[in-house]
C-alpha positions in Angstrom: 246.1 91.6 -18.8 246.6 89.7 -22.0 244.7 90.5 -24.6 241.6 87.8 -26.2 242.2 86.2 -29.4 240.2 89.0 -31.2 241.1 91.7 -29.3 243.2 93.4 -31.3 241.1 92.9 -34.5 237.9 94.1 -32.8 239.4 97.2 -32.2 239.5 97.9 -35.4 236.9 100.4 -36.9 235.0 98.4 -38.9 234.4 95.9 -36.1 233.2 98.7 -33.6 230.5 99.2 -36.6 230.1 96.0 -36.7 229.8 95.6 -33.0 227.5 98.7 -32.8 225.6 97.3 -35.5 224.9 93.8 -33.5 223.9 96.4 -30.4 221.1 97.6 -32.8 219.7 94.7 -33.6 219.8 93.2 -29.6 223.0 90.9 -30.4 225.7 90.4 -27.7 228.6 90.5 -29.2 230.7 88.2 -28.2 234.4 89.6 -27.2 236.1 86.3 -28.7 234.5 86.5 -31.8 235.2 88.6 -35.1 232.0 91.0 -34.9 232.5 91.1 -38.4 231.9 87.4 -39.0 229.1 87.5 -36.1 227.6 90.2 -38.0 227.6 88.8 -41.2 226.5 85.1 -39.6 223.7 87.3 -37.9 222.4 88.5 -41.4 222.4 85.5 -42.9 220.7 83.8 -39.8 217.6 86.4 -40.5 217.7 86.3 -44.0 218.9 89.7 -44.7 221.7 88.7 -46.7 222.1 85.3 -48.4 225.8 83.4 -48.9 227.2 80.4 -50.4 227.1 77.7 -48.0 231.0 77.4 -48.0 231.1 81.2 -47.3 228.5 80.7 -44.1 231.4 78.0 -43.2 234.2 79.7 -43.5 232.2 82.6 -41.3 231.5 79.9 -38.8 235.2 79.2 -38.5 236.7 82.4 -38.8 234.8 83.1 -35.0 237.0 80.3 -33.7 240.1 81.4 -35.1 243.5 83.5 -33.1 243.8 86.8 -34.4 246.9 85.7 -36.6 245.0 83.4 -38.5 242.5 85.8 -39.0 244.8 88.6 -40.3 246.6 86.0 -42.4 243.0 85.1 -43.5 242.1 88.7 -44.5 245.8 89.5 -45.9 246.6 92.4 -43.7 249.6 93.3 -42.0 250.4 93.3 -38.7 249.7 97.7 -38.4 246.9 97.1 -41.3 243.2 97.7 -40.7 241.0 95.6 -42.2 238.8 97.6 -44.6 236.4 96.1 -46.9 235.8 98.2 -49.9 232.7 100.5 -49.0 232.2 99.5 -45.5 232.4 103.1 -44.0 229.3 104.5 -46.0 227.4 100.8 -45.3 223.9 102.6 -43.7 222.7 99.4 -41.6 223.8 96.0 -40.3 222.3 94.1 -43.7 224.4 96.6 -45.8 227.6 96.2 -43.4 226.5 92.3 -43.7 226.8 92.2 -47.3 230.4 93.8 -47.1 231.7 91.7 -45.2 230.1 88.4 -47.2 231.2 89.8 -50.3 234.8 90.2 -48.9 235.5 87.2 -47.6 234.2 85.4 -50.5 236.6 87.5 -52.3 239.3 86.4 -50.1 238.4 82.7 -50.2 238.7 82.6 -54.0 242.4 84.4 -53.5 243.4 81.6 -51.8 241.0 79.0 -53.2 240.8 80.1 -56.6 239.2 76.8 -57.7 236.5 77.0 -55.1 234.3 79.1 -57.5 235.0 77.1 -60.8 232.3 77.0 -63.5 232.1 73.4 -63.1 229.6 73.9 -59.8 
């Protein structure tokens, strides 16, 4: 059986916590979707952790998108787990959610650098 588009990424360990996380708090998680960005767009939906607006879009896309595009996203290689600094000590899903907003912010100005200019 092939795998889905996220498969391999959601078999990382940071999206089982992220997955067991959205069990917590009565989420499905969705098997073609990056629980990390379902997590984090869950957080944000209940206002436990706020984000620029073109974050909460690029988390919107990113659970459309093929796991290559993802990892080329994210800037990992193809043995690399994707690790956001601090997520293995984060204590609950709005402390995960906030790791994972915080990173891929982070990653959005590495390839966007002007997209957080001080002329906003």
């Amino acid at each position: 059986m092939a795998d889905s588009k996220t498969d391999i990424l959601n078999r990382m360990r940071v999206n089982q916590k992220a997955r067991a996380h959205l069990q917590k708090i009565d989420e499905d998680a969705m098997p073609d979707t990056f629980f990390c960005a379902q997590l984090a767009l869950s957080a944000i939906e209940r206002g436990a952790v706020e984000a620029e607006e073109d974050v909460i879009q690029t988390l919107k896309a990113m659970t459309t998108w093929r796991n290559e595009r993802i990892m080329n996203f994210l800037m990992l290689q193809a043995d690399e787990e994707y690790s956001p600094y601090g997520w293995e000590e984060a204590r609950d899903f709005r402390e995960l959610a906030q790791i994972i907003v915080n990173d891929i912010e982070n990653k959005m100005v590495k390839h966007f650098p002007w997209c957080r200019s001080a002329v906003e």
